[in-house]
N, C-alpha and C positions, 0 to 999 in steps of 0.2 A: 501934288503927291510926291513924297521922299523918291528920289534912286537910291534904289538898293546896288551893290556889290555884294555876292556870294563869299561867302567863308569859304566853299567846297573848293578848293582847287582841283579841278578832272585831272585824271590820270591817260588818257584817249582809250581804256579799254572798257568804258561804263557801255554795259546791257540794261536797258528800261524793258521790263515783263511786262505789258500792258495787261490785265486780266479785267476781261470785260464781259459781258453778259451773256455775248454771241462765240466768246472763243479766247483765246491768248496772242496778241503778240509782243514779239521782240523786235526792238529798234535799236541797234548799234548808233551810241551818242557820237558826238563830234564833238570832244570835249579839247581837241586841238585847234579847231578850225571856230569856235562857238563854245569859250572857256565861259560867257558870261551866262548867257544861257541852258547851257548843262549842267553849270554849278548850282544854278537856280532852279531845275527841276531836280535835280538831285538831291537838294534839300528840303522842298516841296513833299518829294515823293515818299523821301525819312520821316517825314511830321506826317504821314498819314493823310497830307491835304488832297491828296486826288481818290479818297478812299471814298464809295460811295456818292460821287457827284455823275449827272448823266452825261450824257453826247446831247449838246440843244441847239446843233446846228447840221443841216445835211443839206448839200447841192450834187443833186448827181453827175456824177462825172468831173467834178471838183474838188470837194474838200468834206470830211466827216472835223466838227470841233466840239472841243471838251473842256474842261475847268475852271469853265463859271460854278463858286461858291454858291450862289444863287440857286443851284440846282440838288442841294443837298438835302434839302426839308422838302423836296416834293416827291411825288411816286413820277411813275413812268409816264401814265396818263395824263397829268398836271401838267409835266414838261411838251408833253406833245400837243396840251392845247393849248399856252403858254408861246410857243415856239410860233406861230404866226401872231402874236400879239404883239406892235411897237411897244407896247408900254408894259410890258410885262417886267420888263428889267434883264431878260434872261442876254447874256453876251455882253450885260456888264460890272461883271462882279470882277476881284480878284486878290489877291494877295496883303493889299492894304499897301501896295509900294509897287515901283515902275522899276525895269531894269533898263540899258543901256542897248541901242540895237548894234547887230554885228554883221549886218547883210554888207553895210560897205567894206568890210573888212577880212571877211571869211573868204578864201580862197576857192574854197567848193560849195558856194551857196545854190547849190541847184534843185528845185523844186524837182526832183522825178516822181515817178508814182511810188507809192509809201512813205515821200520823204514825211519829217513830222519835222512842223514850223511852230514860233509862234504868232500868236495874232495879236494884233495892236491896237488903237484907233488912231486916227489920223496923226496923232503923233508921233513921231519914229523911234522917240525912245519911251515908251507907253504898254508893252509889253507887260506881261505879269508870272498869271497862270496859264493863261487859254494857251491852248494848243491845238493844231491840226493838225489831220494825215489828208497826205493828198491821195486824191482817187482818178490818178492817169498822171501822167507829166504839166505843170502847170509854168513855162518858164518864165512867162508875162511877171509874174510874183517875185521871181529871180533880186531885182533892182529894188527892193519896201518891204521884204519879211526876210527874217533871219531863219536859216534852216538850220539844226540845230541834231539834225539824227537822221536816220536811213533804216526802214525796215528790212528785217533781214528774217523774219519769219511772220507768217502769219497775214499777206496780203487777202488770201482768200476771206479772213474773218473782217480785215478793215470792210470788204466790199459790201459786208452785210451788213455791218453797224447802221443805225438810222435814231435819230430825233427820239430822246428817252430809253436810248441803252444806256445801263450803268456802266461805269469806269467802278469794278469790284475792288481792285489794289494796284497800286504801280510800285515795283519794287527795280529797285537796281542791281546786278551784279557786277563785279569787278572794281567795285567802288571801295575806297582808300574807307581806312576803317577812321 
């Protein structure tokens, strides 16, 4: 699969609105520390691609995750019986292109609780869409995901998210026109 590079160049004041089905949050990007992947959800979130897909991953006490493609044509129920099925597909959809990872590179890659990562597969530069919020500090993850934002509003709603909540819209503010 192609690596992409982002057009977006981050400005470091990008806000992600996460508007989801249980509540709002706001994740203050790292678009200094994780230019590759801010610029790439940042353009993601412009084309409307995280509009309407669900959350098809939840471990409590670890990580809520979102934007698998794959989850765009099903309702809430479908995702949720879908979600213990190895072969359902769900967690590997994405973008149609890999981005570059930046965990070796970023200065403050630290999983705390709220941070939002992306996820990968075994590849390290395999990344796409998916994203997570983490649910408590995960720092074992520190050294194989790139953390890429830090929530700054709205921890209480991450803790409710579960398996077939909608991602309603993700919009950015402060982002370069």
């Amino acid at each position: 699969m192609a690596q992409y590079t982002p057009n977006y160049q981050p400005n470091g004041n990008e806000v992600a609105v996460i508007v989801t089905s249980k509540g709002t949050v706001r994740v203050q990007l790292a678009g200094n520390d994780a230019p590759i992947h801010v610029g790439n959800f940042v353009e993601l979130a412009q084309k409307g691609f995280y509009d309407n897909l669900k959350f098809h991953r939840y471990v409590p006490n670890f990580v809520i995750q979102g934007g698998d493609p794959n989850t765009r044509d099903l309702d809430t129920d479908q995702v949720i019986a879908a979600a213990d099925n190895p072969f359902s597909g769900l967690g590997t959809g994405g973008p149609g292109y890999t981005i570059k990872e930046e965990y070796t590179v970023n200065p403050h890659n630290s999983h705390e609780d709220g941070a939002l990562a992306m996820a990968r597969s075994q590849n390290p530069n395999s990344a796409g869409s998916q994203f997570y919020l983490c649910l408590g500090a995960q720092h074992f993850l520190d050294p194989n995901y790139t953390v890429f934002g830090q929530t700054i509003e709205g921890k209480d709603v991450i803790k409710q998210l579960r398996v077939g909540d909608v991602i309603e819209s993700i919009t950015i503010e402060g982002a370069n026109a």
